[in-house]
C-alpha positions as CSV (number, residue, x, y, z in Angstrom):
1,X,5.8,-29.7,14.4
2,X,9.7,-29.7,14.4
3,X,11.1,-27.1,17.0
4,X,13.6,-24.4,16.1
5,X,15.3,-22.4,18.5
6,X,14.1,-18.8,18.9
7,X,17.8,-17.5,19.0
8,X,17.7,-17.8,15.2
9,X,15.3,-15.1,14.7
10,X,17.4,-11.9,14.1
11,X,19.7,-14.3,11.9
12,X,16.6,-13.7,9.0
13,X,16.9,-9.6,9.0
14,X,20.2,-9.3,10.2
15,X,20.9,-6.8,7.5
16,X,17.4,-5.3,7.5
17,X,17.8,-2.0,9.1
18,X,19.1,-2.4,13.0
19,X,18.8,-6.5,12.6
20,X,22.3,-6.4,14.2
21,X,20.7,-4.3,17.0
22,X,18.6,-7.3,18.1
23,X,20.6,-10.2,18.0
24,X,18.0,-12.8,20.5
25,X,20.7,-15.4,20.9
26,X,20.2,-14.9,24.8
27,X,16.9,-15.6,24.6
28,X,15.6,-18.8,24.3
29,X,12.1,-20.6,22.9
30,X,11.6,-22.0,26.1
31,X,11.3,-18.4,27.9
32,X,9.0,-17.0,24.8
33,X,6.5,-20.8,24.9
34,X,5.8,-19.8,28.6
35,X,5.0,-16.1,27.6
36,X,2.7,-17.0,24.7
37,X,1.2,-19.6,27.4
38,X,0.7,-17.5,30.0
39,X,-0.9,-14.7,28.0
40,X,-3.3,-17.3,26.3
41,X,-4.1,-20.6,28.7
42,X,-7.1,-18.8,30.3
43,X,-8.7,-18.3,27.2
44,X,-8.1,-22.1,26.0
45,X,-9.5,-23.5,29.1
46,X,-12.8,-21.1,28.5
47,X,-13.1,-21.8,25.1
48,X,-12.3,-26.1,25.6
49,X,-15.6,-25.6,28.5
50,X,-17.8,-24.2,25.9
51,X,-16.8,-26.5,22.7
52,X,-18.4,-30.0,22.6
53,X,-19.4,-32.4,20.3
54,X,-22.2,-30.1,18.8
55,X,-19.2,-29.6,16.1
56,X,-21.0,-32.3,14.0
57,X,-24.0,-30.4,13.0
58,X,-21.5,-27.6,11.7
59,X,-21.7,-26.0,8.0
60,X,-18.6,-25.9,6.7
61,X,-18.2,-22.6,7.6
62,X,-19.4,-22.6,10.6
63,X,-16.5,-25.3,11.3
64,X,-14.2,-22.9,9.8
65,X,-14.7,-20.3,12.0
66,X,-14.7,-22.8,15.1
67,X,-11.2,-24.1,13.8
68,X,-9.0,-21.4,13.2
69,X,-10.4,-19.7,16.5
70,X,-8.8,-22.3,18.6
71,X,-5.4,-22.1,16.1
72,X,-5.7,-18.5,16.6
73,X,-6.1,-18.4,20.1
74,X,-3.1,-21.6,21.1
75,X,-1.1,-21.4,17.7
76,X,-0.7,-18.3,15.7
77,X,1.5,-16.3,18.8
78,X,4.5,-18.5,17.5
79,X,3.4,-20.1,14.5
80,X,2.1,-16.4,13.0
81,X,3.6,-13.8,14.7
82,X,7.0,-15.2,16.2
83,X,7.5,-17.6,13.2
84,X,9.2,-20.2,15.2
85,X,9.3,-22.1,12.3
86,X,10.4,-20.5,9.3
87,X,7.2,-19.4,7.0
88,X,5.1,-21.6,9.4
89,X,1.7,-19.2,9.4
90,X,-1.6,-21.7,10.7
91,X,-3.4,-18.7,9.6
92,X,-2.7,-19.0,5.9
93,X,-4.3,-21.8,3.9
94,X,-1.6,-21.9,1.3
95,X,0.9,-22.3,4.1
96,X,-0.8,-25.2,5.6
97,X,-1.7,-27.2,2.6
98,X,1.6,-26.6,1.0
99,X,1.5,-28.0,-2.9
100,X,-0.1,-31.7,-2.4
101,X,-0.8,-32.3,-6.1
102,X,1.2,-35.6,-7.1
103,X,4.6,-34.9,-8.4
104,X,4.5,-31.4,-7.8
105,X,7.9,-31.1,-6.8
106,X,9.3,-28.2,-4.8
107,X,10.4,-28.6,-0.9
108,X,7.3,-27.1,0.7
109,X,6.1,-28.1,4.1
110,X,2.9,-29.9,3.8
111,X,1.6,-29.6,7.4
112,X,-2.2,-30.4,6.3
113,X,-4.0,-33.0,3.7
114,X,-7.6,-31.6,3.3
115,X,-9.3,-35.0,4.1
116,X,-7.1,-36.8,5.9
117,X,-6.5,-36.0,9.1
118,X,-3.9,-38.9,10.0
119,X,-1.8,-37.9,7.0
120,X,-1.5,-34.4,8.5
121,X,1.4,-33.3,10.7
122,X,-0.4,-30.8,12.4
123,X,-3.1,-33.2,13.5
124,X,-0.2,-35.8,14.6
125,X,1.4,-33.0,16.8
126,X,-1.6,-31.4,18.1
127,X,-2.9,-35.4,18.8
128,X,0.2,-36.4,20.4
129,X,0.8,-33.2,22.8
130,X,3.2,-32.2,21.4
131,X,2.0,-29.1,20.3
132,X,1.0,-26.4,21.9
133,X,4.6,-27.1,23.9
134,X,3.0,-26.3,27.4
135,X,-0.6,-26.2,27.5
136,X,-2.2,-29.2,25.1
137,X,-5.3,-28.6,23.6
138,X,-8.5,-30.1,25.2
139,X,-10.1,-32.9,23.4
140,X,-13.1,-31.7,22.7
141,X,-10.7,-28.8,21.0
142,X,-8.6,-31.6,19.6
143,X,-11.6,-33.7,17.8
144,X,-12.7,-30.4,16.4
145,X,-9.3,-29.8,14.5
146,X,-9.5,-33.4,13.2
147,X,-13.0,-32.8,11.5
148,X,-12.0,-29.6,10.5
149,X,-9.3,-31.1,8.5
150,X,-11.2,-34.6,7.2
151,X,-13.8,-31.9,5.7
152,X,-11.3,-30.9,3.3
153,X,-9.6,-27.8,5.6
154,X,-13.0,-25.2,4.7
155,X,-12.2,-21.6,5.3
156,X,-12.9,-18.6,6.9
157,X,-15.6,-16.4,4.0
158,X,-17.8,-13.7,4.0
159,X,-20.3,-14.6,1.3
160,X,-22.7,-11.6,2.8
161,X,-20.1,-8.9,1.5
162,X,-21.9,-6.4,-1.3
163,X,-19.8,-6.1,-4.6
164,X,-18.3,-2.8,-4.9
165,X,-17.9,-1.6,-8.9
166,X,-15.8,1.0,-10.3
167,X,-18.3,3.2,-10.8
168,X,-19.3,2.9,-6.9
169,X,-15.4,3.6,-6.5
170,X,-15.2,6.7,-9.1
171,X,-18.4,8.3,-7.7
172,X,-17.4,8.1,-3.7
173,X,-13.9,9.8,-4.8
174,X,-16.2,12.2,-6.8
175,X,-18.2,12.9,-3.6
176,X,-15.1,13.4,-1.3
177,X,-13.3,15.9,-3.5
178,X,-16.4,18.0,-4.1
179,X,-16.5,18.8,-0.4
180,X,-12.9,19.5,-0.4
181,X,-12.4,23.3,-1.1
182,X,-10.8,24.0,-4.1
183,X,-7.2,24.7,-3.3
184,X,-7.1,22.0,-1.0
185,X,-7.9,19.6,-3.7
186,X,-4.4,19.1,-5.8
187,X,-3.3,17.3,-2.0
188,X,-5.7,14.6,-1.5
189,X,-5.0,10.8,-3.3
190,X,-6.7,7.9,-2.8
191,X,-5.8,4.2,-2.1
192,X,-8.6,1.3,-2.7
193,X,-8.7,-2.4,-1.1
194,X,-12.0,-2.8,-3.1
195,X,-10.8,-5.9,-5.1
196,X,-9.6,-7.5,-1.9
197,X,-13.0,-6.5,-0.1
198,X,-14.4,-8.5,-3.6
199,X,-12.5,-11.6,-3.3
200,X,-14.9,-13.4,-0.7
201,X,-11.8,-15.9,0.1
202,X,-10.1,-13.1,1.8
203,X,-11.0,-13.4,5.3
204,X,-12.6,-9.8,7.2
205,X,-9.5,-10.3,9.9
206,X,-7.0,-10.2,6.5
207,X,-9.0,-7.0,5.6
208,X,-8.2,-5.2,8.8
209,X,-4.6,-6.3,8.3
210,X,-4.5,-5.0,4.9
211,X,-6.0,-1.5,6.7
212,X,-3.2,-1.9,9.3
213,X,-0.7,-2.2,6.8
214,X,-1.5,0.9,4.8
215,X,-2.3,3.2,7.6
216,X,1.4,1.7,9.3
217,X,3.2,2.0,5.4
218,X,2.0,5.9,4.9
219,X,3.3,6.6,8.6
220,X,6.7,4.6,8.6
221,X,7.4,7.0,6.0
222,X,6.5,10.2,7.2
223,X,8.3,13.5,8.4
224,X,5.5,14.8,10.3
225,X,5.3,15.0,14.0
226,X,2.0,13.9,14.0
227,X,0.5,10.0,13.4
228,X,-2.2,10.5,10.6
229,X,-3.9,6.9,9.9
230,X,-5.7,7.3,5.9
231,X,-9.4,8.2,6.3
232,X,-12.0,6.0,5.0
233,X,-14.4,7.8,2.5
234,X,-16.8,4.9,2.2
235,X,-18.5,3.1,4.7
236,X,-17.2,-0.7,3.8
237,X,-13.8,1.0,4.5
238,X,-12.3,0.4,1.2
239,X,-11.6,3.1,0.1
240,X,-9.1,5.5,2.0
241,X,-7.9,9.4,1.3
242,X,-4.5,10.9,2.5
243,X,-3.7,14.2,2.1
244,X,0.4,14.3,0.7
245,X,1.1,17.2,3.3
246,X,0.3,15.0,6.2
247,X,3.3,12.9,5.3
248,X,5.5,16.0,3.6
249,X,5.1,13.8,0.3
250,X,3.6,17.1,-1.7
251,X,7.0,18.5,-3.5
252,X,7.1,17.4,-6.8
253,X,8.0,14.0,-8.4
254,X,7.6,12.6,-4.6
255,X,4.2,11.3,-5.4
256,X,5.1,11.6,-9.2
257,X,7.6,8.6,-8.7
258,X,4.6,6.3,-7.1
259,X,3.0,6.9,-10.2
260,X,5.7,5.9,-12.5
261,X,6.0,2.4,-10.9
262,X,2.2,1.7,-11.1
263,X,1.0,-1.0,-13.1
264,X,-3.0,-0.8,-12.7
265,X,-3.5,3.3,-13.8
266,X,-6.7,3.2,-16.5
267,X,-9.0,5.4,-17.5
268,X,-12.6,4.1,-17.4
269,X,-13.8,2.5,-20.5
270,X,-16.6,-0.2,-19.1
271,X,-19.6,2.6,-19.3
272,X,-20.2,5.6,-20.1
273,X,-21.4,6.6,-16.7
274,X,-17.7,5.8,-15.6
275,X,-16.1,7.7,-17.9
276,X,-18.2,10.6,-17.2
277,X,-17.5,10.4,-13.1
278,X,-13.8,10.3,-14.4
279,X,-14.0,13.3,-16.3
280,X,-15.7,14.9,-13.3
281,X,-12.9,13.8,-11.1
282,X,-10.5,15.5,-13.4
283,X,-12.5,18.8,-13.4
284,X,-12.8,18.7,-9.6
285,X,-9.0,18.7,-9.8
286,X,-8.2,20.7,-12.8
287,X,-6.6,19.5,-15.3
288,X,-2.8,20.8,-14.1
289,X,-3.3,19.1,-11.1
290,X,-4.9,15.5,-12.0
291,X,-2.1,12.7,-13.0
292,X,-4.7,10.9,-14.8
293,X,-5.0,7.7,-11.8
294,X,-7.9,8.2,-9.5
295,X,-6.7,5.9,-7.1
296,X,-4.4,3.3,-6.6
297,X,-4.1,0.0,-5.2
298,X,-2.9,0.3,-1.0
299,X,-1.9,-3.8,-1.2
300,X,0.0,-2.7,-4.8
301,X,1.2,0.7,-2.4
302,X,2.6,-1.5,0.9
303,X,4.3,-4.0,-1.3
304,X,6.6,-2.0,-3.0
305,X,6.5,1.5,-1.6
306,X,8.2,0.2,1.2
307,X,11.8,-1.0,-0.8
308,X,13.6,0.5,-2.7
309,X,13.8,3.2,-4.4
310,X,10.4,4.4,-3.2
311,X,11.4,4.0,0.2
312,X,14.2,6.1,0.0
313,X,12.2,8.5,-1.9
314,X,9.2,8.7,0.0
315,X,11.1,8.6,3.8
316,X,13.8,11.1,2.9
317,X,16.6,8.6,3.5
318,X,19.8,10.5,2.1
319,X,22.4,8.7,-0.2
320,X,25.7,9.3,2.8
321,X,25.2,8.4,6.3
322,X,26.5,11.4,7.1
323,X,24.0,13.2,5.9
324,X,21.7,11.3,8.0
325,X,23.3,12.1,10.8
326,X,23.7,15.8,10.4
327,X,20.2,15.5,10.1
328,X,19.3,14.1,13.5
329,X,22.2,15.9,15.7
330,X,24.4,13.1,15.9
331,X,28.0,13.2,15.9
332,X,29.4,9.6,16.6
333,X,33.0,10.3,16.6
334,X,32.7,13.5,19.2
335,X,30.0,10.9,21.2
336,X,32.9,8.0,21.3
337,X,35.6,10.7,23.1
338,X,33.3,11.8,25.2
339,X,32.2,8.2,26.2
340,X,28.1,8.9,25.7
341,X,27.5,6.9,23.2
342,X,26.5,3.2,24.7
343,X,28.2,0.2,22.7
344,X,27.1,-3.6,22.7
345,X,29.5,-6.5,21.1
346,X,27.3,-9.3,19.4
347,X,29.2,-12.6,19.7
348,X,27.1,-14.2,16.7
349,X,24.4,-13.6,14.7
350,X,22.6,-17.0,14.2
351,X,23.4,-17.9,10.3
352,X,25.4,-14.9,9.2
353,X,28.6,-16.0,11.9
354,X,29.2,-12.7,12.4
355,X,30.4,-10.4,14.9
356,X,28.4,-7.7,15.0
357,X,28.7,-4.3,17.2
358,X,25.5,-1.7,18.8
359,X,25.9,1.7,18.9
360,X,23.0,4.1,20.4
361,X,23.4,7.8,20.5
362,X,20.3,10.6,21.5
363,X,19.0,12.4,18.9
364,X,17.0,15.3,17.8
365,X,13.8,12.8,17.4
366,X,14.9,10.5,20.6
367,X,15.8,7.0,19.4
368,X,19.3,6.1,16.9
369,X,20.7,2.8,17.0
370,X,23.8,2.2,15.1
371,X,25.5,-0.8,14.1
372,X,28.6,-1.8,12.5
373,X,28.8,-5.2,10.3
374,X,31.8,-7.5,9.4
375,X,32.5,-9.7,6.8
376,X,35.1,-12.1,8.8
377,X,35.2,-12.8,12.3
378,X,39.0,-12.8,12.1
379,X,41.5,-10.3,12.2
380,X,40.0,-6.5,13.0
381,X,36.4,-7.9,12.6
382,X,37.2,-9.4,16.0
383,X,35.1,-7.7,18.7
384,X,37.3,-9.3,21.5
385,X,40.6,-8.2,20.5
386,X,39.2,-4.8,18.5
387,X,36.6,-3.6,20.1
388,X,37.0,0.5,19.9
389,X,36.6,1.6,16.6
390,X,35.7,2.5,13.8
391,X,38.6,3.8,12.8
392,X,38.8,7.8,12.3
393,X,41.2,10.7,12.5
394,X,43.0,11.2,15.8
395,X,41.2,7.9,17.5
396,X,43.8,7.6,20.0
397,X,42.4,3.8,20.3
398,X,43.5,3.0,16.6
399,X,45.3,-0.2,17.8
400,X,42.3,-1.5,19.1
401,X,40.1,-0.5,16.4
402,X,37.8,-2.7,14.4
403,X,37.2,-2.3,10.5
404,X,33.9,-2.4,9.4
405,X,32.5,-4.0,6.2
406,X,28.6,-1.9,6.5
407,X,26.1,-1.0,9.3
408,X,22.5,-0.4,9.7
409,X,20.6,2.3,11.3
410,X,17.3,2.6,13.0
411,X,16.0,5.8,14.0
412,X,13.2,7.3,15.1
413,X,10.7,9.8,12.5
414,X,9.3,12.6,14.0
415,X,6.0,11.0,14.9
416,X,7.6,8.2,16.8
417,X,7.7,5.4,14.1
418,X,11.0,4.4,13.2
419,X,13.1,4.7,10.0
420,X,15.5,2.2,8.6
421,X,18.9,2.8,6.5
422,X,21.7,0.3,5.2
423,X,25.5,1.5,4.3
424,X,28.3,0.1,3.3
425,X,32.0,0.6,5.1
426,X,32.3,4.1,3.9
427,X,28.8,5.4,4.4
428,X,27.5,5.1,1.1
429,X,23.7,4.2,1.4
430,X,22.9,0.8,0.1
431,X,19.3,-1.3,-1.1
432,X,20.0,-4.4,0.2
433,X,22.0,-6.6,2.3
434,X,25.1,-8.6,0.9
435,X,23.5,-12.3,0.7
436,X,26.6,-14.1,1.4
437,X,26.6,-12.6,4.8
438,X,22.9,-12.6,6.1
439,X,19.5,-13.1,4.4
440,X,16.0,-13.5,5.2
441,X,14.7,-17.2,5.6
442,X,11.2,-15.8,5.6
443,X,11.4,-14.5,2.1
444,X,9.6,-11.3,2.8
445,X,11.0,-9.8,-0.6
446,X,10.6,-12.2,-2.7
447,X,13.8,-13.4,-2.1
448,X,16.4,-14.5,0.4
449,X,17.6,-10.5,0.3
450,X,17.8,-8.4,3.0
451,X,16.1,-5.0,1.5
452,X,16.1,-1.4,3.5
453,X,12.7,-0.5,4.9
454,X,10.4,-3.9,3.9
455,X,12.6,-6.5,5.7
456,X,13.7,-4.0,8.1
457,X,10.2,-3.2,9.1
458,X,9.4,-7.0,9.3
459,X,12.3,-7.6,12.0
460,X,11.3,-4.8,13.8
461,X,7.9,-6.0,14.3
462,X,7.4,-4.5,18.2
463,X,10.0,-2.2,17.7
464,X,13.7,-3.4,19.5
465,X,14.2,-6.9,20.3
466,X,16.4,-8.6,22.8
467,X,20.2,-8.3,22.6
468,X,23.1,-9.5,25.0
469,X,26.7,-7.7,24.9
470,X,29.4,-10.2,25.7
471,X,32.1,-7.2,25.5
472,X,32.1,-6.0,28.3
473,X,33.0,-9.1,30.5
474,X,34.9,-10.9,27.2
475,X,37.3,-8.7,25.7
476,X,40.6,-9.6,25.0
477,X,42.3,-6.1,25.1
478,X,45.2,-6.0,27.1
479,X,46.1,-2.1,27.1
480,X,45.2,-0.1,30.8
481,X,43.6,2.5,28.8
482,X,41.4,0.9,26.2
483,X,40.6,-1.7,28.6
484,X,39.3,1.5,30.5
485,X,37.6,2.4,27.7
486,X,35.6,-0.5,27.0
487,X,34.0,-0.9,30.4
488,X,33.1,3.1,29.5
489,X,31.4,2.3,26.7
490,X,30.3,-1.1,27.0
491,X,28.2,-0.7,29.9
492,X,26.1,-3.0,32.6
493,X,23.5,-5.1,30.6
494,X,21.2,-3.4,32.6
495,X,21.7,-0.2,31.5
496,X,21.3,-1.9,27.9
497,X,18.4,-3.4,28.3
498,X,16.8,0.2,29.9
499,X,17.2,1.9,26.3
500,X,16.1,-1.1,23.9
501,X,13.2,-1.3,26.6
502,X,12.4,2.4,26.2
503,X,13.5,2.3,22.8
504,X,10.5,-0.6,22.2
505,X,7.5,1.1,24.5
506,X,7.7,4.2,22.6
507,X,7.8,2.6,19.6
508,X,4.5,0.6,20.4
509,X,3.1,3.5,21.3
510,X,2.7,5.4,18.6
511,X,2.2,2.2,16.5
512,X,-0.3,1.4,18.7
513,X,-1.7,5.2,17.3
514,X,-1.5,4.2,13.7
515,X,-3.2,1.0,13.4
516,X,-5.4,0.1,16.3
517,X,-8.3,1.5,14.7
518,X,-7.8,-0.5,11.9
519,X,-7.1,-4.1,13.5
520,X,-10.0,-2.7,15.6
521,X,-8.4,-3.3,18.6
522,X,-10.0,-1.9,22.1
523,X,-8.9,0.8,23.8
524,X,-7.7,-0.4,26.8
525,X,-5.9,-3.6,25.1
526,X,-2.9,-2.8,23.9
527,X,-1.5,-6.4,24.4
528,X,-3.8,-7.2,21.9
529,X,-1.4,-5.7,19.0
530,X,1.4,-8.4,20.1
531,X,-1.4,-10.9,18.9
532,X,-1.7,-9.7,15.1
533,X,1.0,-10.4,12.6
534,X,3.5,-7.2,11.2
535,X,1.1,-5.9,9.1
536,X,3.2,-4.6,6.0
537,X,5.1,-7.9,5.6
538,X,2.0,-9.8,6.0
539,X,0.2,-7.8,2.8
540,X,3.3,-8.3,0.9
541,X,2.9,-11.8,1.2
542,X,-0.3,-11.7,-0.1
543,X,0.3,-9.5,-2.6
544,X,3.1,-11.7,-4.0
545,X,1.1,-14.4,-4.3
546,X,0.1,-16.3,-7.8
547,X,-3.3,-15.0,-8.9
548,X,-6.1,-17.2,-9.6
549,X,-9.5,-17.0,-11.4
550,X,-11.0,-15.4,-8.3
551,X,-8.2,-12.7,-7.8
552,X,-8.0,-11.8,-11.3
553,X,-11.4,-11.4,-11.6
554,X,-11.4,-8.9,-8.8
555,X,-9.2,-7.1,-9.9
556,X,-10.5,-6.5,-13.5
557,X,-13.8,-5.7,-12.0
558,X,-15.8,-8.7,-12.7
559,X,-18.1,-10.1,-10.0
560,X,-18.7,-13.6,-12.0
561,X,-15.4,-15.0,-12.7
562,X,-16.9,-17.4,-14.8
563,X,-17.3,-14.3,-16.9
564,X,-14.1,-14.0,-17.3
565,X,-13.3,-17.5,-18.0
566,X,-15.5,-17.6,-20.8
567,X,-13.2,-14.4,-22.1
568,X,-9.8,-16.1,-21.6
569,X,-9.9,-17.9,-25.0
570,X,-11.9,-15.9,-26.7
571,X,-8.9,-13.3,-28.0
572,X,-6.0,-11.5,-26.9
573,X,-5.9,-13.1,-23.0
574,X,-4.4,-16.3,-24.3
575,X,-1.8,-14.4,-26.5
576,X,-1.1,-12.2,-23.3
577,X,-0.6,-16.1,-21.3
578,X,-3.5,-16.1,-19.3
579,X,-4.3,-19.1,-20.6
580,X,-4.0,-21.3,-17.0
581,X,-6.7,-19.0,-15.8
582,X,-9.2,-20.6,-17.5
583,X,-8.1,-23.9,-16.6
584,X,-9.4,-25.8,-12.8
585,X,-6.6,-24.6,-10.2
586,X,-4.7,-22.9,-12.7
587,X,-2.7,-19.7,-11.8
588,X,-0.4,-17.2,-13.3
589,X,2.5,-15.3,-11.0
590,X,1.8,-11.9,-9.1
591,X,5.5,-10.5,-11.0
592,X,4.2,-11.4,-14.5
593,X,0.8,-9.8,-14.2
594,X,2.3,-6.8,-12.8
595,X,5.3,-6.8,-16.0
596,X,5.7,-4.3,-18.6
597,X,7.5,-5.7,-21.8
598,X,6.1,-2.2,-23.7
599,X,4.8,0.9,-22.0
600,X,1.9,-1.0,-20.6
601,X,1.5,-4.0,-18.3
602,X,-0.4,-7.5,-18.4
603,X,-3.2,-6.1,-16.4
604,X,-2.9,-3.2,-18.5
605,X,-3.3,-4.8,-21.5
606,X,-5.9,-7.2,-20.5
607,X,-7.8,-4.6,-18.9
608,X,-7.6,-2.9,-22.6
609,X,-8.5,-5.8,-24.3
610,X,-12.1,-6.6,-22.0
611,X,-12.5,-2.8,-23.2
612,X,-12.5,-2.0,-19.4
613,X,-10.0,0.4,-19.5
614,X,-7.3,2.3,-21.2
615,X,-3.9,2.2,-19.6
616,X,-2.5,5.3,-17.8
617,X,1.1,5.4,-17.8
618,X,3.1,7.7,-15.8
């Protein structure tokens, strides 16, 4: 595999909420290969013992499983978690196999070709050493990958997973608000992986992430004090209940504007015992009270509940910044005179070029983490020559004060998760990052964009990476007193490295609170959460991704796809352009499915015309 150097990271969220915070440029791949090593080379040498060449009488599955444990165990850390290569996931079969049909075009990575081994790069590296960097694989390990891949790349299944209809899904939300008292009831929604828990290609690790990733979503947007991970109402733990006052979501048109962006709502129209459950659902609510959607999808919920504008809606985050900070007890300009504020200057920030500045103040919740952003290294977006801004009334350090072109915020919710907030130069909240100064090479949007709360929560992974001030010890300021000043506010790396440090480990603590449970992680292994990928960005990926037979099938409630295939020509589905479902490997994209050219969308419509449901728009 081609190496990249680790101090690029930060350069692909740089804009996403506190990205300038954690510039990693002093920290090199090197340092984080021996890390991964160290924490994993006594499992590899356990696991290389037991493996042999009994890997021949393996099923297909079996050879699965045996496979992606050893890429799990020596692999995933940086190719997974880390992305030390851009995208690079060993985890994800689409990532692997890339496009290999002929003149598919496109500039996709093809690390594997299901069958041939020798054709594969990530055979050739793995066979040659060169990966993993520090510990190579055994070659009992080694032979295991080639079969593995000269068997066509087989994958992780769980064919022994029970089908779970809609009228199993209706009837356990039926159950759980019937023991809810009465006045309790208008608080409680639900949120349903059952059509992932269907799709048998999704592996049960990806079902815990997708558990993570809700239970982290819910809390990342909270203003409770207290971490309240969704409760499981069935025991296949599909589908979860949250009660809106746990996350101070129950004024109205907070939930209300969920609603309005959901493109799945229907009202039963398969049987008549699922239309009488419905009914009795909207009884058990009353009819003032029930929105007409039973439940909605949680990989639907993380995906877009976490941008814009239901971030902003949902987390509270206020249109000024200084708003935001009246809210948390900061005062920046009274913190810069009186020289408690702690400052670090950012020399570059991998491809953005750009100086960028740290500022981190107490607050009422503990952590805030300021940044300011420039559009030009030149001039007064110099950090050497201008290092004590911003510029403000009665700043008696106006000569040497930088101009700003935006900042980013990171703060800390009352229940220990962190918020995220982008602004421009004057303070005026913003969705996304400008793309001609930084953008995400990992697409986590959809898109090269930097965009508040999904990309910032993606960055910010563990919490606070590494950053190195170069201030302190570089400035070019000439001036007795705002040299003075610098070395006041621009203190020892030590000192810096004490805050992002406590900064991080409180962080990880309270994540740690939100979704071990659901990566069913022991109790005593907290290490083990540095092993899993960000849970959120990780859905989103999924989510995004171009449905096939399988998926849509799933989620239009049909166990036998080939059911639906036989419906695809048969009427309406082709005029919808659901045509390429029908046909082998054929696919349709995750943006048109969701799309609403009238009040309804695709699904909607589709769903209508299989006379599964009617469409509930909001």
């Amino acid at each position: 595999m081609k190496s990249t150097s680790y101090s690029l990271l930060p350069s692909r969220t740089l804009y996403a909420v506190g990205a300038a915070l954690v510039i990693v440029a002093s920290v090199s791949a090197t340092t984080h290969a021996k890390e991964s090593d160290a924490s994993s080379s006594e499992s590899r040498d356990t696991e290389s013992v037991q493996r042999d060449d009994s890997s021949d009488s393996l099923d297909p599955s079996e050879l699965a499983n045996a496979a992606l444990d050893i890429l799990r165990q020596n692999c995933h850390r940086c190719h997974g978690v880390e992305f030390k290569i851009d995208k690079m996931n060993v985890l994800d079969r689409d990532t692997l196999v890339g496009d290999v049909r002929p003149n598919a075009g496109g500039d996709r990575e093809v690390y594997v070709v299901p069958g041939d081994a020798d054709a594969s790069l990530l055979w050739n590296v793995i066979n040659d050493d060169h990966m993993p960097p520090k510990k190579p694989l055994g070659d009992n390990d080694k032979q295991l990958i080639r079969k593995w891949i000269d068997a066509g790349v087989p994958w992780e299944t769980n064919l022994s997973r029970e089908f779970i209809d809609d009228v199993d899904v209706l009837t356990q939300i039926a159950r759980h608000l019937f023991d809810i008292r009465k006045e309790e009831r208008k608080f409680q929604r639900y949120l349903t992986i059952t059509h992932i828990h269907n799709n048998r290609s999704v592996t049960d690790r990806d079902l815990r992430i997708y558990r993570a990733a809700l239970s982290k979503a819910v809390n990342s947007m909270s203003d409770q004090a207290t971490i309240k991970p969704p409760t499981p109402i069935d025991d296949e733990k599909t589908i979860y209940n949250i009660d809106l006052r746990h996350y101070g979501w129950q004024e109205f048109g907070t939930w209300e504007a969920v609603l309005e962006k959901y493109p799945f709502g229907l009202k039963p129209q398969s049987s008549i015992e699922a239309l009488e459950i419905y009914e009795k659902i909207e009884e058990l609510y009353g009819s003032a009270n029930f929105d007409g959607i039973t439940s909605i999808r949680a990989d639907w919920f993380v995906a877009n509940a976490t941008r814009p504008p239901l971030y902003h809606t949902l987390t509270g985050i206020p249109e000024q910044l200084s708003t935001l900070l009246d809210r948390v007890g900061v005062d920046i300009e009274k913190n810069f005179r009186l020289n408690t504020s702690r400052r670090a200057g950012l020399f570059e920030s991998g491809v953005s070029g750009q100086n960028r500045l740290i500022e981190y103040h107490s607050s009422t919740n503990g952590t805030f983490w300021i940044s300011y952003d420039f559009d030009r290294n030149a001039g007064r977006g110099n950090l050497a020559r201008f290092p004590l801004g911003p510029k403000f009334e009665n700043n008696e350090f106006e000569a040497e004060a930088f101009e700003h072109a935006g900042g980013e915020i990171i703060f800390n919710l009352p229940n220990g998760l962190h918020a995220y907030m982008l602004v421009d130069g004057k303070g005026n909240r913003i969705d996304e990052g400008p793309v001609n100064i930084v953008w995400d090479s990992l697409n986590i949007s959809g898109s090269p964009l930097i965009v508040n709360g999904l990309s910032c929560i993606s960055c910010h992974k563990h919490g606070m990476l590494d950053f190195t001030d170069f201030v302190r010890e570089g400035t070019a300021v000439q001036n007795p007193q705002a040299r003075r000043k610098v070395q006041e506010l621009f203190p020892e790396q030590s000192e810096l490295d004490q805050a992002r440090e406590s900064t991080k480990q409180n962080y990880l603590q309270h994540l740690w609170r939100a979704v071990a449970g659901e990566l069913e992680l022991s109790r005593g292994d907290r290490d083990a959460l540095l092993d899993y990928e960000e849970p959120i960005s990780r859905v989103t990926q999924l989510y995004a991704k171009n449905l096939n037979l399988d998926a849509a099938a799933c989620e239009l409630g049909f166990e036998d796809k080939d059911l639906l295939r036989n419906q695809v020509f048969s009427g309406r589905l082709v005029e919808l352009g659901l045509g390429p479902l029908a046909l082998e490997g054929g696919t349709i994209k995750r943006a048109f499915w969701d799309s609403a050219e009238t009040s309804s969308s695709v699904f909607q419509e589709a769903a209508s015309s299989l006379r599964i449901g009617t469409p509930i728009s909001n």
